[in-house]
C-alpha positions as protocol buffer text, in pm:
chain_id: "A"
residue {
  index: 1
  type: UNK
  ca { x: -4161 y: 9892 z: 496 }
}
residue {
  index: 2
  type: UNK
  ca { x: -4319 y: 10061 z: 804 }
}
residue {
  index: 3
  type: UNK
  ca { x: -4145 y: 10285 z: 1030 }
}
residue {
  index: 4
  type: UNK
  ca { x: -4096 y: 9983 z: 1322 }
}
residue {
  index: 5
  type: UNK
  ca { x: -3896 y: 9828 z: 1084 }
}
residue {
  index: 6
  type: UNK
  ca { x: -3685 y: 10099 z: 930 }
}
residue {
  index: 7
  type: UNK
  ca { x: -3557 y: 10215 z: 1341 }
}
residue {
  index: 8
  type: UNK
  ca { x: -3477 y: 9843 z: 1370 }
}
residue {
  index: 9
  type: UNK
  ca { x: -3260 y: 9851 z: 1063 }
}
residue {
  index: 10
  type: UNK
  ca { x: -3090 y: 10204 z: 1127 }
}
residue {
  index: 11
  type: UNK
  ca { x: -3032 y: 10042 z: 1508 }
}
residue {
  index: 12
  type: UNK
  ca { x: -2880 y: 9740 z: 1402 }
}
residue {
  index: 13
  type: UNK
  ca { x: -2629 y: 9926 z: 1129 }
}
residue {
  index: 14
  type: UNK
  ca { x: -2526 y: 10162 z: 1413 }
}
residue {
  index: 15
  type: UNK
  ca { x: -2452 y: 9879 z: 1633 }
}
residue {
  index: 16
  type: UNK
  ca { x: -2297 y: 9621 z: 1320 }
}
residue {
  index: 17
  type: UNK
  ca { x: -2096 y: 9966 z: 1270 }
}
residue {
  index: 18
  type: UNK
  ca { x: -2033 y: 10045 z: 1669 }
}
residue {
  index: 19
  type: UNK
  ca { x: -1598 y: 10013 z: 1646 }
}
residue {
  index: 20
  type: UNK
  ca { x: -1304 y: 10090 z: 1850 }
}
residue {
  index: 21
  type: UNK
  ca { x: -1268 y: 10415 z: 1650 }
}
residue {
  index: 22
  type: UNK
  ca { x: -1629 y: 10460 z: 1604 }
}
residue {
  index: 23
  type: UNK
  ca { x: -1736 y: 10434 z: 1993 }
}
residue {
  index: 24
  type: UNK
  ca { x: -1623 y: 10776 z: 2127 }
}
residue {
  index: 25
  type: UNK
  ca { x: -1828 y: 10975 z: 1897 }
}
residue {
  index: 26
  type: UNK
  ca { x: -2144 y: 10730 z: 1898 }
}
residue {
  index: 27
  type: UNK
  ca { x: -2107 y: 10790 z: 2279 }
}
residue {
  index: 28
  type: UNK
  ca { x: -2110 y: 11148 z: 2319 }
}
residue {
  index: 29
  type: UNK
  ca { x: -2423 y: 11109 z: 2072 }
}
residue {
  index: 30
  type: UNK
  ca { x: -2614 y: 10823 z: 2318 }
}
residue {
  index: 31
  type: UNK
  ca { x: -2459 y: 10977 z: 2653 }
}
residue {
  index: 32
  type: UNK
  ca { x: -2275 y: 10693 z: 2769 }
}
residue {
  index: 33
  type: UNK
  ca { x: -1907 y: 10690 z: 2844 }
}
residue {
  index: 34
  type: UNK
  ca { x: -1663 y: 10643 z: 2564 }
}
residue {
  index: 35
  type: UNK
  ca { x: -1406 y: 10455 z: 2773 }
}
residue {
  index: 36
  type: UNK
  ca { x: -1637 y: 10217 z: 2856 }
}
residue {
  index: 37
  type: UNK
  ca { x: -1805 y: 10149 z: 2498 }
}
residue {
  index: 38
  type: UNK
  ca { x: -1488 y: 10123 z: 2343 }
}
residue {
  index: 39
  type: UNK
  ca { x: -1393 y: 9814 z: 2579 }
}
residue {
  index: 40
  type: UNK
  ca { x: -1731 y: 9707 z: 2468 }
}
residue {
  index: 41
  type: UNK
  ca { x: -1662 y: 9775 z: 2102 }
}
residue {
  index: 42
  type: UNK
  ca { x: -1364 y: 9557 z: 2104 }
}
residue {
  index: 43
  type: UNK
  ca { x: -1502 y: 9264 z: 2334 }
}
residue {
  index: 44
  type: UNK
  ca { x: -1845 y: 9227 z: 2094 }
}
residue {
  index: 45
  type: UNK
  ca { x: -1614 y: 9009 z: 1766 }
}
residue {
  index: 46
  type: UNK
  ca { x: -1435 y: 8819 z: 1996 }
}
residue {
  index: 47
  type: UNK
  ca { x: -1819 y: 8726 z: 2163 }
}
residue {
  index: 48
  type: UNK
  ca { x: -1627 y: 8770 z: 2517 }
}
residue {
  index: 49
  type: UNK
  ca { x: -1828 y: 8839 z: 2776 }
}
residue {
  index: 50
  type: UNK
  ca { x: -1915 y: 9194 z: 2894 }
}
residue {
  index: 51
  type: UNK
  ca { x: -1875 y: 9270 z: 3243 }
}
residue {
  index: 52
  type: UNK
  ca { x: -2150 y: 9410 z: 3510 }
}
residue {
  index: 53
  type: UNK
  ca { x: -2060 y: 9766 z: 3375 }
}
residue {
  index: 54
  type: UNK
  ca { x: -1982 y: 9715 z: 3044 }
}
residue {
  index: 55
  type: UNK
  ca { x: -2361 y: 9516 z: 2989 }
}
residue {
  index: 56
  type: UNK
  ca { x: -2508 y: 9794 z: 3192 }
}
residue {
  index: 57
  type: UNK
  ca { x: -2366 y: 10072 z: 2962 }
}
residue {
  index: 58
  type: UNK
  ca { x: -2450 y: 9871 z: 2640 }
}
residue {
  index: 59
  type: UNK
  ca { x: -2827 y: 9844 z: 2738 }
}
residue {
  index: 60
  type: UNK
  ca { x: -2792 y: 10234 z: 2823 }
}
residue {
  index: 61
  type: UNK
  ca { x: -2694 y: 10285 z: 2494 }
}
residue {
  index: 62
  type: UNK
  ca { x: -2905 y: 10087 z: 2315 }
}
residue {
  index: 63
  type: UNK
  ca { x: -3168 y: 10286 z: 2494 }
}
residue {
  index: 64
  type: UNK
  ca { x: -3049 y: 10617 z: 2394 }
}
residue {
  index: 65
  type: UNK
  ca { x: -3057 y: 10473 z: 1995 }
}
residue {
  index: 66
  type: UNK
  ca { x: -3420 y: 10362 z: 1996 }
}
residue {
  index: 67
  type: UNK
  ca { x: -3459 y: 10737 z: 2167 }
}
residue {
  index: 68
  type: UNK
  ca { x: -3297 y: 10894 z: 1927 }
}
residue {
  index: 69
  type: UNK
  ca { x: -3440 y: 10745 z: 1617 }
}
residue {
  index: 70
  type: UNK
  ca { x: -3814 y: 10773 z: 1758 }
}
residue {
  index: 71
  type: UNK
  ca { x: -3702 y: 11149 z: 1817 }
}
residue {
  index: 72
  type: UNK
  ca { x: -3597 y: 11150 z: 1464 }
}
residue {
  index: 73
  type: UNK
  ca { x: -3926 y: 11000 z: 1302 }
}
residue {
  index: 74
  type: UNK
  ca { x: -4138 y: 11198 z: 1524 }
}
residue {
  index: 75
  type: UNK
  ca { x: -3970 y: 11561 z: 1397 }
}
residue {
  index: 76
  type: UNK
  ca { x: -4015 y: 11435 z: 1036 }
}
């Protein structure tokens, strides 16, 4: 399995793992607010919609994941 494909799978378990009681500490990891990704975290079963804020601060964090894994596989 190449490295393209392992980020995608550590990504996607972070975010199938991204919870209520998971969200402050996976935000002061990514940078985003915790307050915000919590809402987020408890909106994303229930597939209600996110609001302006709450979509902007998901794609922020999603951002700071792929950063943080390709930081990761570059230090290895």
């Amino acid at each position: 399995m190449g490295s393209a494909d392992q980020k995608s799978i550590a990504k996607a378990l972070v975010k199938l793992n991204l919870s209520p009681d998971s969200a402050n500490e996976l935000a002061r990891f990514t940078g985003v607010d915790g307050a915000v990704l919590t809402e987020i975290a408890k909106k994303l079963p229930s597939k209600a919609a996110l609001s302006d804020e709450q979509t902007d601060v998901y794609g922020r964090f999603d951002l700071s994941l792929s950063a943080l894994l390709h930081a990761d596989r570059d230090s290895s």
